[in-house]
Backbone as JSON Lines, residues from 0, in Angstrom:
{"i":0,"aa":"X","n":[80.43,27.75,24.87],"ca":[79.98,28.07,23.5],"c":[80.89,27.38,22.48]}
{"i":1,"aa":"X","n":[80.35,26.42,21.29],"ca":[81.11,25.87,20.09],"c":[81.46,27.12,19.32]}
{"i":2,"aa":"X","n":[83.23,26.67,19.12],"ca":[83.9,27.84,18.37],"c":[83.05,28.4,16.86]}
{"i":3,"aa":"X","n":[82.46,27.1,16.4],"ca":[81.72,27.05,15.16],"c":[80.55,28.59,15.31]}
{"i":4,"aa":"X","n":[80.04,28.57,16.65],"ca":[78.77,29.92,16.62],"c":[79.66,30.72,16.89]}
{"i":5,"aa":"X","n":[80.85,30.86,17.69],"ca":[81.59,32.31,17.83],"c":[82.01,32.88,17.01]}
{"i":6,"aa":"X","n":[82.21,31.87,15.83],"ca":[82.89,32.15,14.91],"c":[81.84,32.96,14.32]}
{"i":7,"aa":"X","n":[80.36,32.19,13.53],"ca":[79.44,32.45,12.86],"c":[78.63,34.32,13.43]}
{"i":8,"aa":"X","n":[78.89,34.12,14.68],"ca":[78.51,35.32,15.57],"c":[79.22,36.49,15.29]}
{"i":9,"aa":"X","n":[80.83,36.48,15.42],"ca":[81.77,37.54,14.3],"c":[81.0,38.02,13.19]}
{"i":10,"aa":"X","n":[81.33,36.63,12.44],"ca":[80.64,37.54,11.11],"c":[79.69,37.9,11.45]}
{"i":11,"aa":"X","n":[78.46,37.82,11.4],"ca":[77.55,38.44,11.65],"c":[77.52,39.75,12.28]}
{"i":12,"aa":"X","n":[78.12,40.12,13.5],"ca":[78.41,41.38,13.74],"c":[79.01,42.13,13.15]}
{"i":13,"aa":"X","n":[80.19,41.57,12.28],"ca":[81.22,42.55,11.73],"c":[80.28,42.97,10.35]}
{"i":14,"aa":"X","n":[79.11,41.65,9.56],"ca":[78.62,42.0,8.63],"c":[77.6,43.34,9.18]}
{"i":15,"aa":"X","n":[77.33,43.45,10.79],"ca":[75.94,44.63,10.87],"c":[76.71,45.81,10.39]}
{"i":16,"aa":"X","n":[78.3,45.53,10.98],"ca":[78.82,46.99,11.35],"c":[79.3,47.42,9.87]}
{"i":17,"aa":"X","n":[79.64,46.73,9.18],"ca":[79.19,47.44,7.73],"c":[78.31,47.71,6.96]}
{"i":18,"aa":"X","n":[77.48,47.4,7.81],"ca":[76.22,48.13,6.39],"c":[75.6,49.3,7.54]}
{"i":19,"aa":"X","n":[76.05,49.67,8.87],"ca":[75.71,50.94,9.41],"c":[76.55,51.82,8.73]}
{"i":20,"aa":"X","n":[78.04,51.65,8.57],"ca":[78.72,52.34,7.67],"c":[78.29,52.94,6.63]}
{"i":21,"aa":"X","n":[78.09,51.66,5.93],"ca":[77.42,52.13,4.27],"c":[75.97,52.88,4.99]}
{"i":22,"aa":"X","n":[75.6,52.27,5.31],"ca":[73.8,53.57,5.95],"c":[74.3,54.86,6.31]}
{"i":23,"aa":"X","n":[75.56,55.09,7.61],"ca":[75.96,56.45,7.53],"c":[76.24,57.16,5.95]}
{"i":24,"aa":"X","n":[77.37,56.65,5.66],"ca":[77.85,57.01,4.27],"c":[76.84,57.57,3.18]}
{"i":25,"aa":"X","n":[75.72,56.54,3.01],"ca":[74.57,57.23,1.81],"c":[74.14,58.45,2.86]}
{"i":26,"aa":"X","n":[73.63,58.22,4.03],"ca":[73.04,59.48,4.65],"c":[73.62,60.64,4.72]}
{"i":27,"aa":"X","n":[75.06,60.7,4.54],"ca":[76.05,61.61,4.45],"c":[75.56,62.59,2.71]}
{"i":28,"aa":"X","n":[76.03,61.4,2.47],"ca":[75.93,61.73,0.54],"c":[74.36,62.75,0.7]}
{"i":29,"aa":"X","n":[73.43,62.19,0.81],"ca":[72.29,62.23,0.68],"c":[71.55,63.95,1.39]}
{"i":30,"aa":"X","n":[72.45,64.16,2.26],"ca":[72.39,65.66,3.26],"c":[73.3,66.53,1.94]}
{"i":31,"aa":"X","n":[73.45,66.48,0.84],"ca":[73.64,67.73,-0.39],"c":[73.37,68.92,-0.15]}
């Protein structure tokens, strides 16, 4: 595998795993 997609592949995962965060987080808020 070119370091260039492993690289591109990181981000991408690390970008999913923050916006499940932020999705927990509002769903949190949102249970009032």
């Amino acid at each position: 595998m070119k370091t260039t997609t492993k690289i591109r592949l990181e981000k991408a995962i690390s970008l999913i795993n923050t916006a499940y965060r932020e999705l927990d987080e509002i769903r949190h808020t949102a249970q009032i």
